[in-house]
N, C-alpha and C positions, 0 to 999 in steps of 0.2 A: 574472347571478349564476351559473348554469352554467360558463358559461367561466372565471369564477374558479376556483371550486369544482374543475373538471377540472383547473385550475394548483395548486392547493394539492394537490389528490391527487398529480400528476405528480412535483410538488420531495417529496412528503410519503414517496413510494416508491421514488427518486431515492434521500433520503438513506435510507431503510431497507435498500435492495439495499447501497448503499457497507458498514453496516454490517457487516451479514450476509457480504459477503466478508473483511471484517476477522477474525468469528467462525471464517469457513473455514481462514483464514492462518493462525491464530492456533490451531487445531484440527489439521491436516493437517502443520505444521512444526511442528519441537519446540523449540521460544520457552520463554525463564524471563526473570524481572524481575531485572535488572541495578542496583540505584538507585545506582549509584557512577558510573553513565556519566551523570550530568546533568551534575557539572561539568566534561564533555567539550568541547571545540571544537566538534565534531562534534553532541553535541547540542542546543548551544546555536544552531548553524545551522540546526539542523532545526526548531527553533524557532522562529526567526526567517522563515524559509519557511511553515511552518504560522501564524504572528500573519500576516501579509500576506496567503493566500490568504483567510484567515477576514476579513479585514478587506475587502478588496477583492471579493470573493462578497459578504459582507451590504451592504455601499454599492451595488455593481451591482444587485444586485436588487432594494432597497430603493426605488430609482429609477425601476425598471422597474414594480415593483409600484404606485404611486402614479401614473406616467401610465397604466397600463392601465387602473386603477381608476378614473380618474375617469371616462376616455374611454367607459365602459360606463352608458350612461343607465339601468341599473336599480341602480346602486351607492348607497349610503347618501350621500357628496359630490355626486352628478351631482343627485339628487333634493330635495340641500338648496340646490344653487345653483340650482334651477330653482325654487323656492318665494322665496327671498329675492329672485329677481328680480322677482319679480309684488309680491311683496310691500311693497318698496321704493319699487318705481315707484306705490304706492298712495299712498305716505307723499308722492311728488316731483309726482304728481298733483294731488293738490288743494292745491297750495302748503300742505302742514304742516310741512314743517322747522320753522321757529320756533316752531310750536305744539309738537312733536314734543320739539326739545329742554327746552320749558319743564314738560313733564310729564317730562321722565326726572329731572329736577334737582330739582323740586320733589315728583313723587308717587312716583314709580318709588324713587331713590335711597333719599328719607328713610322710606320705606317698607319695604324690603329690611334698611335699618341698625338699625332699628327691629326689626323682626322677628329679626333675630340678636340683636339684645341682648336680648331678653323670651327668646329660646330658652336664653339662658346664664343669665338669671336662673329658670329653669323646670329644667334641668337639676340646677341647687342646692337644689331642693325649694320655691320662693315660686313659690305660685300667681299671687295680685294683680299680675301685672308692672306697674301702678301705681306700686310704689314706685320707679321708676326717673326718675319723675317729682320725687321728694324731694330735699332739699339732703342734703349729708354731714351734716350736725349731726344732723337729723330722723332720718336714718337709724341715729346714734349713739345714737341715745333709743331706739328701736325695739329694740334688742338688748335679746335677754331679759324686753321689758316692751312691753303692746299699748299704742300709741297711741291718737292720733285727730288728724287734721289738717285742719280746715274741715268740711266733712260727711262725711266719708270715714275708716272706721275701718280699724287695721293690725294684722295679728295680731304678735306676739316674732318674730324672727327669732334666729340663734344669731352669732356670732362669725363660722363659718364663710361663712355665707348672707352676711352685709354685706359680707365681699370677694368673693365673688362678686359682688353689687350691683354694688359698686365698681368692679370690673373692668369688668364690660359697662358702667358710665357712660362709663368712660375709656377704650373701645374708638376703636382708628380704622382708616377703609374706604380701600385705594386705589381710591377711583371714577373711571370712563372718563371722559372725553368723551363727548358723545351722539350725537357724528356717528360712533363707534364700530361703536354699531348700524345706521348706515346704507351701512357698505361692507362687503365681502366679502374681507376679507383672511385671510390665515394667520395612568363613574358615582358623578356626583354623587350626593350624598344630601341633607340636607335643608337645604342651602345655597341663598341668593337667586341669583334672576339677577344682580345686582349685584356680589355674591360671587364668584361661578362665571366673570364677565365677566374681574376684574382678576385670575384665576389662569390665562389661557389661554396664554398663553407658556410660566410657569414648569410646569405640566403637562405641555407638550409636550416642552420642551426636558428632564423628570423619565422622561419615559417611555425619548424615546428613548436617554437617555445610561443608565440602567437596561437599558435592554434590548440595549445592540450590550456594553459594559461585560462583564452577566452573561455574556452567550455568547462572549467572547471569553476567559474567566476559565474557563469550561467548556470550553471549545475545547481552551484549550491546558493545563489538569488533565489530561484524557483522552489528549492528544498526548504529554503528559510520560511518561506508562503507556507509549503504543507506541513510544515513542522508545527509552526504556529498554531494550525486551528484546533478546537476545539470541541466537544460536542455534546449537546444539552443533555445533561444525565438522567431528568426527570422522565426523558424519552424513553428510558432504560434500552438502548441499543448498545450493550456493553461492548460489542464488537468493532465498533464501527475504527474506532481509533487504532488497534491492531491491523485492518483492512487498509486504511490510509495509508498508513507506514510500510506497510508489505507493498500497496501500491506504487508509492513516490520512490520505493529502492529498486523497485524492478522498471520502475521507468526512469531511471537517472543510469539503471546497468545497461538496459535497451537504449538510449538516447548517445551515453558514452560510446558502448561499442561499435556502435553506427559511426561516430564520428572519429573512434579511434583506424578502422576500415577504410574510414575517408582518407587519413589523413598518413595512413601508409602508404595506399596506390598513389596520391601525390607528390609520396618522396620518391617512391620508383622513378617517376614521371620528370622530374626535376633530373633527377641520375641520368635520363634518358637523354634528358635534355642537352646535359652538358659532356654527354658522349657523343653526339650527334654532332654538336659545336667541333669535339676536337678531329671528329671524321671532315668536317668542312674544309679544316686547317689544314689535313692531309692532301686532299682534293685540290686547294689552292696550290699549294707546294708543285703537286705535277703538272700544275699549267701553267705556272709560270716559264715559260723557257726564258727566259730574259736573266734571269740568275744564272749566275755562274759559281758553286765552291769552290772554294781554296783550300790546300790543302795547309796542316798543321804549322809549314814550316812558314809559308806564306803569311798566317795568321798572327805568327810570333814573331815575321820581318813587321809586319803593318806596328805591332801595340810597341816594338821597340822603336819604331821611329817615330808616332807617335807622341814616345816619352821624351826621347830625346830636342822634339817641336816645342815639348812644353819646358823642359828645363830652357834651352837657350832663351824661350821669350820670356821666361823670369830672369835670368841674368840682362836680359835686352834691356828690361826696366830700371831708369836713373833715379837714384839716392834721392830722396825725397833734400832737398839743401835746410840745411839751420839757420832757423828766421839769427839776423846780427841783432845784438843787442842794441838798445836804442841810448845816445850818448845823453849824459848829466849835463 
């Protein structure tokens, strides 16, 4: 973590000297803002040169930054793929795959989906999250007037609160696979594991296109300012405007690669993150004793019977009858 640390200070001082010479230039010659020279040839090249070094700085470092990071066994990545190994091979140890996947499917999942939909109906102001247990009708009686359904009484609910209800009934989860959690592929708040699981891509891939995006939209805002200026020729400092421009490139490459640095050891970070998550899921697994697997055959008695629940209660259901014709 040291060597990190001394890497971020080095790119962090890196782009601050860039700057601070820019402030020099920009102090010592006598520069004014031009804004008529953007739709120059001229500046639209210098532009085009500044999107490229910023682009190619934060990719190179971004790069660099993530195999260094991992490579350092005291890093947030290196310390989660060294827990999910032990951890893993616990689950491949005592032959629990199949136990393994039958708790994520059956306890883990419907548990997690469960828990989001009582937190949307708690958000709404319904304590009892029981009601999520009710048909739409019961629910329709409920508004504005208490119930009581079997032994279990319900306070009024408003208008508002039933679609809420409603909402979390008719919520849906994209849930992983369970072998998810058993490999190691590429702040939350009060989201499930299950939750947190099927947003791992689309977080990564929010971050990083947020983050190369912004700085490349700041990069070249700032570049457009030193592009623009000018500088009084009577002064005869012929140099001064070469100086400018060697300055603004070497601090848009210092400013990028800082931030391209940053925003590798992030994604490390992120990987860590949700490696850590699936070692938790491991962890839950062996302490649930309350579960019990089944084995294959068992599981293909349950879904046939099942099926067969559901066919009989569609034939259960009577013929809708044909309204009679009304006589002349």
């Amino acid at each position: 973590m040291k060597a990190l640390r001394n890497r971020k200070v080095l790119l962090g001082g890196a782009a601050l000297a860039c700057f601070v010479c820019i402030i020099a230039i920009c102090s010592f010659f006598p520069f004014i803002i031009d804004p008529s020279r953007w739709q120059t040839a001229e500046f639209l090249s210098d532009e085009l040169i500044v999107v490229a070094i910023v682009i190619f700085s934060t990719v190179c470092l971004m790069s660099i930054a993530q195999a260094s990071n991992a490579m350092n066994p005291n890093s947030k990545i290196a310390r989660a793929r060294v827990r999910f190994g032990s951890s893993v091979e616990r689950v491949f140890k005592g032959q629990n795959i199949s136990a393994f996947s039958q708790w994520v499917r059956k306890v883990l999942q419907p548990r997690d989906v469960r828990t989001a939909k009582e937190r949307t109906v708690q958000r709404a102001g319904v304590e009892d999250v029981s009601v999520l247990d009710l048909e739409e009708s019961d629910l329709k009686a409920l508004v504005s007037a208490p119930q009581k359904y079997g032994n279990r009484f319900y306070k009024a609910i408003t208008k508002k609160q039933f679609q809420a209800i409603m909402r979390a009934k008719r919520m849906k989860f994209a849930l992983v696979d369970p072998s998810y959690y058993l490999s190691c592929s590429k702040n939350s708040g009060d989201k499930t594991p299950t939750e947190q699981s099927a947003t791992e891509s689309r977080k990564k891939g929010a971050l990083l296109t947020w983050s190369i995006v912004s700085k490349i939209i700041v990069t070249v805002v700032v570049a457009m300012i030193f592009t623009s200026l000018v500088y009084d020729a009577s002064t005869g400092v012929d140099a001064a405007k070469s100086w400018m421009k060697f300055a603004s490139r070497m601090g848009s490459m210092a400013s990028s690669s800082f931030m391209g640095y940053m925003i590798g050891c992030q994604t490390n970070d992120i990987d860590a993150y949700y490696i850590e998550l699936k070692c938790l899921v491991h962890d839950e697994f062996f302490e649930d004793g309350s579960f019990k697997a089944k084995s294959q055959q068992e599981e293909a008695k349950e879904a046939f019977a099942e099926r067969v629940k559901e066919e009989n209660q569609i034939k259960a259901i009577p013929l809708a009858k044909k309204p009679k014709k009304a006589l002349k």
